[in-house]
N, C-alpha and C positions, 0 to 999 in steps of 0.2 A: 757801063762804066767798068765792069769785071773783066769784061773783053780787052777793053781798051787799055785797061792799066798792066793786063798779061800783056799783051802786044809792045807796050813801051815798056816793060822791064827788059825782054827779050831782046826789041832791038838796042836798048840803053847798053845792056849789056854784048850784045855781037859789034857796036860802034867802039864801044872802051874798054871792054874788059871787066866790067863794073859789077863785081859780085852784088856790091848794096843794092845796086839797080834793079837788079834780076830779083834777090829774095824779096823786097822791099814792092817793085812790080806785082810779081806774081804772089804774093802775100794778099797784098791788099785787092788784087784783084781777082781770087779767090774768097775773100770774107764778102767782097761784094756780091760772086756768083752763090756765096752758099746764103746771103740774106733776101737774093731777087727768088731764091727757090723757096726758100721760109716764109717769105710775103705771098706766093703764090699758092702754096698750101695750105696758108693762114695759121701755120704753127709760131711759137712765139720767139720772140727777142730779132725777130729778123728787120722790123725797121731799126731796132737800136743798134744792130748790127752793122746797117746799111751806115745809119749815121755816125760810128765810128770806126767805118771805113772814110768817109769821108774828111773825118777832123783827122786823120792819120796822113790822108793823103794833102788835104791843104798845109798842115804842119811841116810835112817832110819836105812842100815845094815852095812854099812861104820866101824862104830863106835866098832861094833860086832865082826868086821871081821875075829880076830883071837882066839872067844871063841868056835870056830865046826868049822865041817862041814858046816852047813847047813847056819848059817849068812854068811860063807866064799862063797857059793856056789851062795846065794841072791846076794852075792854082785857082783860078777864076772858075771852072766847071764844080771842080770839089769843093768849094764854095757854096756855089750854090745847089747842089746835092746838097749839102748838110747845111742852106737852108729850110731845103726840101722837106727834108726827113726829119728835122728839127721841129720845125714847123707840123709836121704831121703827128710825130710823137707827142707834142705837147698838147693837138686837139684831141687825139685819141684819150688822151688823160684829163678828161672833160674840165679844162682852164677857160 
């Protein structure tokens, strides 16, 4: 997902011009590579991290959703990411 959201802020922004694109891309897809490294080294706050890259990202693309593919596509994947990690943080938290 960190990949991916770099990659689409970059091209969002080389198609338009789109400053929000760019910081908003590579923002979030950045919180996502620095939460896949913190789950991998089992240091803390990285699923929650993971998961509010997620509600960041379906929030910003929500709105979008039905001008493409591709807001359409953000939305549904960040979705379920932050069912994902929703769903994991709340077993982790013995519910």
């Amino acid at each position: 997902m960190g990949g991916l959201c770099i990659v689409g802020g970059v091209t969002g922004f080389a198609r338009t011009r789109s400053i929000p694109s760019l910081v908003a891309g590579v923002g979030v897809g950045l919180l996502y590579l620095w939460s896949a490294d913190s789950i991998r080294k089992g240091t803390a706050n990285g699923l929650e991290g993971a998961l509010g890259a997620s509600a960041l990202l379906f929030l910003s693309s929500l709105p979008r959703f039905a001008k493409g593919p591709v807001p359409a596509v953000l939305t549904i994947t960040s979705a379920g990411a932050g069912l994902y990690y929703g769903n994991t943080v709340y077993n982790l938290r013995g519910h």
